[in-house]
PLY file of the C-alpha trace (Angstrom):
ply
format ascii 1.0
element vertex 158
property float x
property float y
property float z
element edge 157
property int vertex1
property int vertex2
end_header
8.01 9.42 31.45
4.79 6.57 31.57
2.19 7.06 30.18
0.67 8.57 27.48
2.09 11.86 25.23
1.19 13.22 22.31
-1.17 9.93 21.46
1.74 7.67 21.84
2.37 4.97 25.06
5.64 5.54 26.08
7.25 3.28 28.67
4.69 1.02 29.39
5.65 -2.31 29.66
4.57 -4.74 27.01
4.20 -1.69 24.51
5.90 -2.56 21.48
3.87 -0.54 18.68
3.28 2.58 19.80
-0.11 2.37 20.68
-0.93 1.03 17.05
-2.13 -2.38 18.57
-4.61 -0.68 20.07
-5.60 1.50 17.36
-5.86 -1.90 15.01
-8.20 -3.19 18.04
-10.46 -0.25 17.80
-11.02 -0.80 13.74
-11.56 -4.49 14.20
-14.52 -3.96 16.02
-15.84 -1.59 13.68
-15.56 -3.99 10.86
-18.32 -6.33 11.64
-20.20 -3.39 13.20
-23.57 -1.80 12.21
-24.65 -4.71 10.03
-23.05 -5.72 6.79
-23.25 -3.28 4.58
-20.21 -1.24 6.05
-18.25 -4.46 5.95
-18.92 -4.20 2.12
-18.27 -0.63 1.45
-16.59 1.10 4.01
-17.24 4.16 6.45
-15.86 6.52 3.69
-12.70 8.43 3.34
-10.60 8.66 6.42
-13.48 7.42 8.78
-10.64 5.96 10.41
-10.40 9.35 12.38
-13.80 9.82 13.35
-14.13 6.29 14.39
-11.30 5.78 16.80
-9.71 9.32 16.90
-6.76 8.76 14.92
-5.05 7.10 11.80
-4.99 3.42 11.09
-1.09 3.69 11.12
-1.87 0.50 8.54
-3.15 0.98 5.37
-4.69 -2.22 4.93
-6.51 -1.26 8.09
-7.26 1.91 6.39
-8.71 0.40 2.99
-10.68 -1.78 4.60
-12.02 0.39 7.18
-13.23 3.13 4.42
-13.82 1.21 1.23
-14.93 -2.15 2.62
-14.15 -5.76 1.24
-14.54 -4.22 -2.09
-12.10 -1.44 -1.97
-9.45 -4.05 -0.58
-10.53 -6.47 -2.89
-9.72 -3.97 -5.87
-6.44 -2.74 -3.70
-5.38 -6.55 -3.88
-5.84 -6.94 -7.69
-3.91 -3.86 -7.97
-1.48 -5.19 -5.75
-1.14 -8.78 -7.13
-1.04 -7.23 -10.95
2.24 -4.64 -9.64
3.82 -8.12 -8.37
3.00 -9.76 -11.86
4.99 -6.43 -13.51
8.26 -7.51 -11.03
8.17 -10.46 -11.83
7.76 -10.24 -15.66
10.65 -7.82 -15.72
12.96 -9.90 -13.38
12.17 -13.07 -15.80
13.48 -10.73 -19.24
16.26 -9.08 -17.20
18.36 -9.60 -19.87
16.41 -8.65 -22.28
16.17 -5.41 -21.14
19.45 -5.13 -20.87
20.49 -5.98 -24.47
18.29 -3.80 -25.69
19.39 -1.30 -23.07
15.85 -0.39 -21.63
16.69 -0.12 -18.43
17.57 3.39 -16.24
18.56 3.95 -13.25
15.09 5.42 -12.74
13.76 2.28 -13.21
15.47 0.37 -10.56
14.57 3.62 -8.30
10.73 3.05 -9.40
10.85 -0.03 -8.61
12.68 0.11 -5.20
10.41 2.46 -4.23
7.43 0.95 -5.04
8.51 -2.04 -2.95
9.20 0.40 -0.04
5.78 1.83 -0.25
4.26 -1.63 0.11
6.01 -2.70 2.97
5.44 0.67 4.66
1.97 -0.28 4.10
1.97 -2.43 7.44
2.60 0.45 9.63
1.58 3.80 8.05
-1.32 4.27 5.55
1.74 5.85 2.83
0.01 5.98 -0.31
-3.58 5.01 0.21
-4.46 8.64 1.30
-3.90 11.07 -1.06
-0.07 12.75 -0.58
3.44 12.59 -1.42
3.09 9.15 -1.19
0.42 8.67 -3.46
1.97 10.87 -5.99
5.58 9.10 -5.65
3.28 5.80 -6.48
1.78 7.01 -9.42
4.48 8.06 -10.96
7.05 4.74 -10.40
3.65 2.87 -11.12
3.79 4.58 -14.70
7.33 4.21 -14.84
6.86 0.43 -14.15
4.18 -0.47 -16.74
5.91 1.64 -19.31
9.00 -0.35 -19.35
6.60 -3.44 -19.09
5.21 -2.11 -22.11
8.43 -1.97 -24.22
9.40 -5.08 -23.26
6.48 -6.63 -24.43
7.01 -4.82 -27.66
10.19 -5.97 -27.92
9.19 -9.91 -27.00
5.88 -9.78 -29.77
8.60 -8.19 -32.29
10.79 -11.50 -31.63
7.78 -14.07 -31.53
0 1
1 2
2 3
3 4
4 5
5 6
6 7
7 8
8 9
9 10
10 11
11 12
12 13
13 14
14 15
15 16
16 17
17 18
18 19
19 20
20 21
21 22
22 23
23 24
24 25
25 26
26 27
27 28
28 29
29 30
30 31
31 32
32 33
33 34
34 35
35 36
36 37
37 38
38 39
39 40
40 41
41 42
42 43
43 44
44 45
45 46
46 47
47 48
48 49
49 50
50 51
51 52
52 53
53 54
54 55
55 56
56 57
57 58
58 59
59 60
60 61
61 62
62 63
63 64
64 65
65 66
66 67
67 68
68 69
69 70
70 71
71 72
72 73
73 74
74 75
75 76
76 77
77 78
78 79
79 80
80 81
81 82
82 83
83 84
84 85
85 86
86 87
87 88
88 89
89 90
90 91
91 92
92 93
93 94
94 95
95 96
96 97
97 98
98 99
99 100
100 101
101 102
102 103
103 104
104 105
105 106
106 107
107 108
108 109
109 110
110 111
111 112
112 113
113 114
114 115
115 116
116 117
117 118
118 119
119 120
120 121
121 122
122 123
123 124
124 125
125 126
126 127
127 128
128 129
129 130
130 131
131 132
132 133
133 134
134 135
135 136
136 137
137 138
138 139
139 140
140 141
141 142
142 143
143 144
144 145
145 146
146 147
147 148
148 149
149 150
150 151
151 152
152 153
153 154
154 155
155 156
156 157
């Protein structure tokens, strides 16, 4: 069937993202809208919704619609300091492992939090507050704990 169901294009030629190109259009032009102030903060929470009638299906989209350049500059920090925890436990694998720190709750965290932020470029996931967000908080913690020990452990052998 063409046309359009349920808020989704189906069958139209050239459609490849289920109508979320046009939904990214929409924010865009809100962005540099109504002056600069809302570039700076935002609409507010889920003004995604009122603006163009539906969910940014993006959360950068999303953080940048509601909180501005400053929420996504904050998201980004967030974001960047997450990568810095990967990476510091990737470099002292092995210590983790001889001083058996590791779970399989761990890897799960950490799978998961990678999932999240690639889901990120076609659902909001964990910027709104849900499952998502909850399943974030909790491998974040899970994360940074483990961080933690190991720095423990690397101070101890300094």
């Amino acid at each position: 069937k063409e046309g359009r169901h349920d808020n989704r294009l189906l069958g139209i030629p050239g459609n490849y993202s289920s109508g979320r190109k046009d939904i990214w259009i929409g924010l865009s032009s809100y962005i540099f809208k109504d002056g600069f102030n809302n570039l700076i903060f935002g609409y507010g929470s889920q003004s995604d919704r009122y603006l163009v009638g539906q969910n940014a299906s993006n959360g950068f989209f999303y953080i940048l619609i509601t909180s501005g350049l400053i929420g996504l500059f904050i998201f980004l920090i967030i974001s960047f300091y997450i990568l810095f925890l990967f990476l510091n436990l990737l470099k002292n694998f092995n210590v983790l492992k001889e001083n058996k720190l590791i779970n399989h709750y761990h890897f799960f965290s950490i799978v998961l939090l990678l999932f999240l932020f690639l889901r990120l470029i076609v659902e909001n996931t964990f910027t709104s507050y849900g499952l998502d967000y909850l399943f974030f908080l909790i491998c974040f913690a899970n994360v940074f704990n483990l961080n933690f020990k190991l720095q423990n452990i690397l101070d101890k052998n300094s």
